[in-house]
N, CA, C and O atoms as a GROMACS GRO file, in nm:
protein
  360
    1UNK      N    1   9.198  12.118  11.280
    1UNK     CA    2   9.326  12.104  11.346
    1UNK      C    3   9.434  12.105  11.238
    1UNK      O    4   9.435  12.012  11.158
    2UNK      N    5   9.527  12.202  11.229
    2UNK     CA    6   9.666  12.142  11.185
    2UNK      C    7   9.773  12.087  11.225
    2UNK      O    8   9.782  12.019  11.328
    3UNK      N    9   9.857  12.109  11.153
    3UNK     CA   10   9.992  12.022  11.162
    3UNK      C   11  10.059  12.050  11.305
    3UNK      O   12  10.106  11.967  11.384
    4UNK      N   13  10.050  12.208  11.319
    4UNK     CA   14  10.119  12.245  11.470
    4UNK      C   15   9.998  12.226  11.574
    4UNK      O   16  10.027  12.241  11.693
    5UNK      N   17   9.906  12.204  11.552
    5UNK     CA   18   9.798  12.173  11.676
    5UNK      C   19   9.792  12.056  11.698
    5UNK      O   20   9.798  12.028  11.818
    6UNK      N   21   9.779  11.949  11.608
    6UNK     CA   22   9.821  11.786  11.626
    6UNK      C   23   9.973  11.761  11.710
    6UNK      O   24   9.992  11.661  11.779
    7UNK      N   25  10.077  11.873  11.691
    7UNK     CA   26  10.220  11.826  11.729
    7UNK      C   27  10.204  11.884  11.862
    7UNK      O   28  10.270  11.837  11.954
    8UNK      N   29  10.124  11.980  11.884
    8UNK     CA   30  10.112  12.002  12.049
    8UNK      C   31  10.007  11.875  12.120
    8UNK      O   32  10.056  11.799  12.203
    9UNK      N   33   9.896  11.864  12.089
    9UNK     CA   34   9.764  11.730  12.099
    9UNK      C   35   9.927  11.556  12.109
    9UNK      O   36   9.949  11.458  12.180
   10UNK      N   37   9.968  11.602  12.028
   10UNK     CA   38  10.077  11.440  12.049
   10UNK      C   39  10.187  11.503  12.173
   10UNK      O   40  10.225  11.424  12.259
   11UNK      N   41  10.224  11.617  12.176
   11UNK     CA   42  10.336  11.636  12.286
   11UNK      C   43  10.264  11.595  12.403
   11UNK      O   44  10.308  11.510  12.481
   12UNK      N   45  10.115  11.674  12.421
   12UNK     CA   46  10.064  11.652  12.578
   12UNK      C   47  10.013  11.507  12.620
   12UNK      O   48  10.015  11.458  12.733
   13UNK      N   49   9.953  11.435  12.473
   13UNK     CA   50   9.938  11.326  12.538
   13UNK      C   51  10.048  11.155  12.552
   13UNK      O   52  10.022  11.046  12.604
   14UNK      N   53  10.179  11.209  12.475
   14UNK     CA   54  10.255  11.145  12.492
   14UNK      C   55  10.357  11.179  12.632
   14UNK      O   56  10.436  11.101  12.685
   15UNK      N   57  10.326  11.322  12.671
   15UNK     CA   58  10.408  11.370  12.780
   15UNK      C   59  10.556  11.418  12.732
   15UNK      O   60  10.652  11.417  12.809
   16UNK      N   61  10.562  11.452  12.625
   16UNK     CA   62  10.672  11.486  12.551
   16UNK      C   63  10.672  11.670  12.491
   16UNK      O   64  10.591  11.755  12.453
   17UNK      N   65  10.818  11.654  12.514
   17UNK     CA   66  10.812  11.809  12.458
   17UNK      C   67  10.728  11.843  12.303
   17UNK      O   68  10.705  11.765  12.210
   18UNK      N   69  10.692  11.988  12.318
   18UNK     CA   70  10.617  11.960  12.146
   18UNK      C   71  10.728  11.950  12.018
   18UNK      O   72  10.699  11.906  11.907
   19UNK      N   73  10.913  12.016  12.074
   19UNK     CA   74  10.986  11.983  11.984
   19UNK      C   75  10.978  11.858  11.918
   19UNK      O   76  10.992  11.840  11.797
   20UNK      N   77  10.947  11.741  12.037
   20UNK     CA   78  11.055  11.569  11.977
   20UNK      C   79  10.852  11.569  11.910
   20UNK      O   80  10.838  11.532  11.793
   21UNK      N   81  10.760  11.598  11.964
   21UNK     CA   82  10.627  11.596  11.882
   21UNK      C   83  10.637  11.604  11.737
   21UNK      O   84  10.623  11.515  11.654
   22UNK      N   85  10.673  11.766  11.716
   22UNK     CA   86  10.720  11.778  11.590
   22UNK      C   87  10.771  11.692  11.499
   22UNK      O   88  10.716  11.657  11.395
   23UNK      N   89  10.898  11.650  11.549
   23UNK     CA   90  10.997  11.562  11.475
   23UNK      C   91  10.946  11.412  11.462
   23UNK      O   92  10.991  11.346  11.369
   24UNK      N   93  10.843  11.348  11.560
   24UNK     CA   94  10.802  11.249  11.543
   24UNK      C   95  10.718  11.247  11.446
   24UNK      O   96  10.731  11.161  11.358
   25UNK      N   97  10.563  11.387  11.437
   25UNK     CA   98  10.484  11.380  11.310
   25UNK      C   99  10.546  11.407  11.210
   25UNK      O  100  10.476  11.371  11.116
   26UNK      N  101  10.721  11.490  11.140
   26UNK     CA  102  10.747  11.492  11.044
   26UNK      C  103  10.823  11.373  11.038
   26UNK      O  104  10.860  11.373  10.921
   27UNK      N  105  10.862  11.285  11.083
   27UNK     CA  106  10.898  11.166  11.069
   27UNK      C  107  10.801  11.057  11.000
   27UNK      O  108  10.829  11.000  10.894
   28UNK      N  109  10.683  11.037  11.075
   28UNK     CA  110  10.561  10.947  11.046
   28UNK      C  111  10.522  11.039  10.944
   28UNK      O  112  10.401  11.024  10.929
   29UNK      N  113  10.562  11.121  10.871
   29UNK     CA  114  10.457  11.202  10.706
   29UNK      C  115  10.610  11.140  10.670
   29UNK      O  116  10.641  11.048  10.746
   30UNK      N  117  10.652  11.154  10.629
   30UNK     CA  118  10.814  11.122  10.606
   30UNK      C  119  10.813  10.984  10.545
   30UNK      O  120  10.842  10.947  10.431
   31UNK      N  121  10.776  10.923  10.646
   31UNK     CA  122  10.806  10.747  10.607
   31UNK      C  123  10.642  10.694  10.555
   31UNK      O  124  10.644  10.572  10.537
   32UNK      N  125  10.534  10.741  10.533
   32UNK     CA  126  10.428  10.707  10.483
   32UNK      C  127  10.426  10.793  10.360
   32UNK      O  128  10.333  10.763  10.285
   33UNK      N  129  10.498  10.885  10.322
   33UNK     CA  130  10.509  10.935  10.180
   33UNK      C  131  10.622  10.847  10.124
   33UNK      O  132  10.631  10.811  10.007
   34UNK      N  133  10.702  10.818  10.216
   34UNK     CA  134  10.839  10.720  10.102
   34UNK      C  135  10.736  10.582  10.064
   34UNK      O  136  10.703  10.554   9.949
   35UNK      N  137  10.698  10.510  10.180
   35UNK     CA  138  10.633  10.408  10.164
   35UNK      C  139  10.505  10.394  10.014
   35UNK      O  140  10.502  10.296   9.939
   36UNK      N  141  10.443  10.475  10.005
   36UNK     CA  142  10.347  10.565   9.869
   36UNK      C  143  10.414  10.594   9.768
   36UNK      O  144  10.358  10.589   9.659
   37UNK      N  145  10.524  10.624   9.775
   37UNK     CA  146  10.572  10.626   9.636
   37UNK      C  147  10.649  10.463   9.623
   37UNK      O  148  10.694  10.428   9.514
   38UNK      N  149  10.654  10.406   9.699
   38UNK     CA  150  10.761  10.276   9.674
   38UNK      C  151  10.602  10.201   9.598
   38UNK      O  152  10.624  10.137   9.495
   39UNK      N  153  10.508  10.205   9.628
   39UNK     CA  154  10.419  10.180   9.591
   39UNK      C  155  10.337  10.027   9.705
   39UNK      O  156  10.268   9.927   9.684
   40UNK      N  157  10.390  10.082   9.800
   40UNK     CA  158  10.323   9.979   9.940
   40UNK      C  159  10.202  10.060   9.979
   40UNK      O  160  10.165  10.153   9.908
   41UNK      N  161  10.151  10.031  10.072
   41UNK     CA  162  10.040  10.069  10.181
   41UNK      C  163  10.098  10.093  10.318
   41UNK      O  164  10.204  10.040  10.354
   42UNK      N  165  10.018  10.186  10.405
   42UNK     CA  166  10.048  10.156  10.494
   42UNK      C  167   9.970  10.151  10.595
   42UNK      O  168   9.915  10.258  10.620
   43UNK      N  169   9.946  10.064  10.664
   43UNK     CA  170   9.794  10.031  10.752
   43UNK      C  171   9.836  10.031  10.899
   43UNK      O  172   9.933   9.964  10.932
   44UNK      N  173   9.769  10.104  10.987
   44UNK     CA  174   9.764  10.144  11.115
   44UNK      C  175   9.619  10.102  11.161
   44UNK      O  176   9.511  10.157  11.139
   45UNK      N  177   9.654   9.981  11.237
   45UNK     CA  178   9.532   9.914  11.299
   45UNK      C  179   9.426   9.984  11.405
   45UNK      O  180   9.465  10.054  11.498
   46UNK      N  181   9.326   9.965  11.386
   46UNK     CA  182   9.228  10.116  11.464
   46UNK      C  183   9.243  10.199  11.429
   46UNK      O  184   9.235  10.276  11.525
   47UNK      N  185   9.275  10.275  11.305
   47UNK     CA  186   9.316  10.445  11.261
   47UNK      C  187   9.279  10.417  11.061
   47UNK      O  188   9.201  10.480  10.990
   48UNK      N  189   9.352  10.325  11.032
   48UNK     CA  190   9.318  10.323  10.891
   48UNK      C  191   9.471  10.258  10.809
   48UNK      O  192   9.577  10.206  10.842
   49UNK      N  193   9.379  10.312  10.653
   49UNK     CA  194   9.510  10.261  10.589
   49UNK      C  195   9.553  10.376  10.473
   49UNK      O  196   9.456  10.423  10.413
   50UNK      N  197   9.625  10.404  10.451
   50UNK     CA  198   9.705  10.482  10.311
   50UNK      C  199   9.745  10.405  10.191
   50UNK      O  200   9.851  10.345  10.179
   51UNK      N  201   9.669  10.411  10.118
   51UNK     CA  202   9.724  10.354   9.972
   51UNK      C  203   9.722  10.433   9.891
   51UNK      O  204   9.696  10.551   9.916
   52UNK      N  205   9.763  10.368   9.710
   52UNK     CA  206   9.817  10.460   9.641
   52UNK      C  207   9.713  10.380   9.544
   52UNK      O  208   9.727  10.260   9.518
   53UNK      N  209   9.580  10.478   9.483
   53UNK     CA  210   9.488  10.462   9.363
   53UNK      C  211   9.525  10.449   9.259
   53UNK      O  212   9.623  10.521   9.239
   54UNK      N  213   9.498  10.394   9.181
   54UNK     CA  214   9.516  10.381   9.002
   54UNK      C  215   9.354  10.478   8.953
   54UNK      O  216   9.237  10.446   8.973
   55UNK      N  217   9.423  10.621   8.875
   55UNK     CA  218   9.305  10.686   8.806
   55UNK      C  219   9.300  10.635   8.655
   55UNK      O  220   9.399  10.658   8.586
   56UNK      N  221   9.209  10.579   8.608
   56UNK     CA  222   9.242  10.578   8.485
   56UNK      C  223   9.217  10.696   8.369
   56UNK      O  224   9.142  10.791   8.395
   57UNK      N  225   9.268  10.687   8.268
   57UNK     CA  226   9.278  10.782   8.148
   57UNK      C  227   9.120  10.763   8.117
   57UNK      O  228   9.052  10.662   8.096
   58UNK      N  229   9.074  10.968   8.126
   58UNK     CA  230   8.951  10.936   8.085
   58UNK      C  231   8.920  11.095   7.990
   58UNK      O  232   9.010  11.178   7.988
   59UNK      N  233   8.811  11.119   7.930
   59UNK     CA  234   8.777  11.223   7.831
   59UNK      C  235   8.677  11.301   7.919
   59UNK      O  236   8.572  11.260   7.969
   60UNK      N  237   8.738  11.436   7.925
   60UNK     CA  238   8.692  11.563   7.991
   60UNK      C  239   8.654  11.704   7.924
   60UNK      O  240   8.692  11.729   7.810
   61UNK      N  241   8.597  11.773   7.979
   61UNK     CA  242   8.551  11.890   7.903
   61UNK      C  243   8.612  11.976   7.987
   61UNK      O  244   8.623  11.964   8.109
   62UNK      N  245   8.670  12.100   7.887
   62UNK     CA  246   8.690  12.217   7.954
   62UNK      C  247   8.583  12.312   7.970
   62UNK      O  248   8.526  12.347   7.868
   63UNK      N  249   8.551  12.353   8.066
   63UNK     CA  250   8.440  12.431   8.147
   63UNK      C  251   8.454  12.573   8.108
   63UNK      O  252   8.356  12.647   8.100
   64UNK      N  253   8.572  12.612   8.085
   64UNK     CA  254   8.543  12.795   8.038
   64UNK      C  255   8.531  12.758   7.858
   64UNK      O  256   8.479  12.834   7.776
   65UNK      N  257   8.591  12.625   7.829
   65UNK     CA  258   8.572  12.664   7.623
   65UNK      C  259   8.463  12.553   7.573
   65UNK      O  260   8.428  12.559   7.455
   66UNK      N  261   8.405  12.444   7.664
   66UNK     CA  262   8.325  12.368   7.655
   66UNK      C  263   8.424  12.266   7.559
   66UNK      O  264   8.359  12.208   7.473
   67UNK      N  265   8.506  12.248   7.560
   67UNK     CA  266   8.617  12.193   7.417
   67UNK      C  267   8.683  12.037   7.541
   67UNK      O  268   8.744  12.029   7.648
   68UNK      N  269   8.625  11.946   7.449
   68UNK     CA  270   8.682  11.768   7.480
   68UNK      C  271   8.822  11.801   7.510
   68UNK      O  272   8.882  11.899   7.465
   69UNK      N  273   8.869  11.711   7.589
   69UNK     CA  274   9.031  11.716   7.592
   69UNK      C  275   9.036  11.575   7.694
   69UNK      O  276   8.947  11.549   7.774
   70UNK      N  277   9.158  11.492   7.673
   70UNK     CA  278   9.183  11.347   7.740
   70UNK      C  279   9.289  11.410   7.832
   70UNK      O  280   9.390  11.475   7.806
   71UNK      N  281   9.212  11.357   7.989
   71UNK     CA  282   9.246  11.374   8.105
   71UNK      C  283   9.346  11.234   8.049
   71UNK      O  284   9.322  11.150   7.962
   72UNK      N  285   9.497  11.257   8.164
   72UNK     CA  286   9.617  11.132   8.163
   72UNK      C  287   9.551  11.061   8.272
   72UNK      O  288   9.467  11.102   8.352
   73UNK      N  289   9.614  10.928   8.258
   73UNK     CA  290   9.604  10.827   8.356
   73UNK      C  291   9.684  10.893   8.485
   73UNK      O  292   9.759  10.981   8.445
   74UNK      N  293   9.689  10.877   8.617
   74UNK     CA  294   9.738  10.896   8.702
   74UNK      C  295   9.751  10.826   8.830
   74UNK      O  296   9.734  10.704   8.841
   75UNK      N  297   9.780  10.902   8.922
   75UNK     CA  298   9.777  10.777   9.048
   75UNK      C  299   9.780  10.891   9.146
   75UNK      O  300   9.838  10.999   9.135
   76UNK      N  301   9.678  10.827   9.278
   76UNK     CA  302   9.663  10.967   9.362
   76UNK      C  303   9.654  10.881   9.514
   76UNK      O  304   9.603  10.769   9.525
   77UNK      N  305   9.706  10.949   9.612
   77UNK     CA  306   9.686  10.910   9.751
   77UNK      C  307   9.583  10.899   9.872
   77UNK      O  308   9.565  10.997   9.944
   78UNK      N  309   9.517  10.783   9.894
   78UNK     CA  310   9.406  10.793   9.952
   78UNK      C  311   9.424  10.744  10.094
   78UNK      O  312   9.519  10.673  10.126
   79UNK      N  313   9.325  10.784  10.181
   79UNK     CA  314   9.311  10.710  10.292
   79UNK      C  315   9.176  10.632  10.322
   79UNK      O  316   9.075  10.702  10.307
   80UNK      N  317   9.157  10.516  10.358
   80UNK     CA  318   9.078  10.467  10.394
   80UNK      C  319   9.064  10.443  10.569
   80UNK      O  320   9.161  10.422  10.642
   81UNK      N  321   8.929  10.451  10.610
   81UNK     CA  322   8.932  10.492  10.785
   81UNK      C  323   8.900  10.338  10.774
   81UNK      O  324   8.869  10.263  10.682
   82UNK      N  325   8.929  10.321  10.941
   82UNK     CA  326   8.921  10.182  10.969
   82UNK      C  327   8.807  10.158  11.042
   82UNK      O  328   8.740  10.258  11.071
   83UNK      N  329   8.754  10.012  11.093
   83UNK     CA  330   8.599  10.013  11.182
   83UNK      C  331   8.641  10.116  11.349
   83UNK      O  332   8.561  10.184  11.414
   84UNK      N  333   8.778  10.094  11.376
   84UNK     CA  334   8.751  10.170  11.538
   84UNK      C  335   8.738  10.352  11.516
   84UNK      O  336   8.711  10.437  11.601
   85UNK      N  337   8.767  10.369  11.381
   85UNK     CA  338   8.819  10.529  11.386
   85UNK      C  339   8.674  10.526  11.288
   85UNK      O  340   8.668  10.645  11.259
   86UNK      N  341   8.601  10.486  11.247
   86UNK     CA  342   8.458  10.517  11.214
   86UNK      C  343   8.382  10.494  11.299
   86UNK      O  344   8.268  10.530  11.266
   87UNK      N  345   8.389  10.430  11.446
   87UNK     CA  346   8.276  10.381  11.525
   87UNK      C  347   8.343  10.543  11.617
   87UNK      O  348   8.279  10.639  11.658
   88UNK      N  349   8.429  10.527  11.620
   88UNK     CA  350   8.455  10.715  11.700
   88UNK      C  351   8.363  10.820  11.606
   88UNK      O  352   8.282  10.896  11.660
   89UNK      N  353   8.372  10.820  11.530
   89UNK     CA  354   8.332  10.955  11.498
   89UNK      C  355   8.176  10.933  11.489
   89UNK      O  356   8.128  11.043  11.462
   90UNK      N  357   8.087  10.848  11.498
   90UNK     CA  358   7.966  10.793  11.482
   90UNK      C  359   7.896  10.801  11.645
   90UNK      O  360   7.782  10.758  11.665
   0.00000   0.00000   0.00000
């Protein structure tokens, strides 16, 4: 499913046009990417949570020259599923 198949899936079952659909899922990506960089979480009860990982600085090989090189520390966006949205898909 993408982005425009989820915004039609939310128009029909909210009973809403798929325009205000639209604008509601770029709204909710909207405010859970500001929230990720402010460096919060954001947890949706029965569905999951979005947080923001700490990668740490680690030593990697390049694969076409076989040659060491230090990967940077970073930080990357995860989701974790919750018990009702894992007992669905199970």
């Amino acid at each position: 499913m993408n982005k425009k198949e989820l915004a039609e899936a939310m128009a029909e079952a909210a009973n809403i046009s798929q325009k205000d659909a639209a604008k509601a899922l770029d709204g909710m990506i909207a405010a859970v990417t500001k929230a990720l960089q402010d460096g919060d979480s954001v947890s949706i009860v029965g569905f999951g949570s979005f947080v923001v990982r700490d990668r740490a600085a680690r030593t990697g090989r390049n694969p076409k020259t076989g040659e060491t090189i230090q990967i940077k520390a970073s930080k990357s966006p995860a989701f974790k599923a919750g018990k009702a949205l894992k007992d669905a898909v199970n």
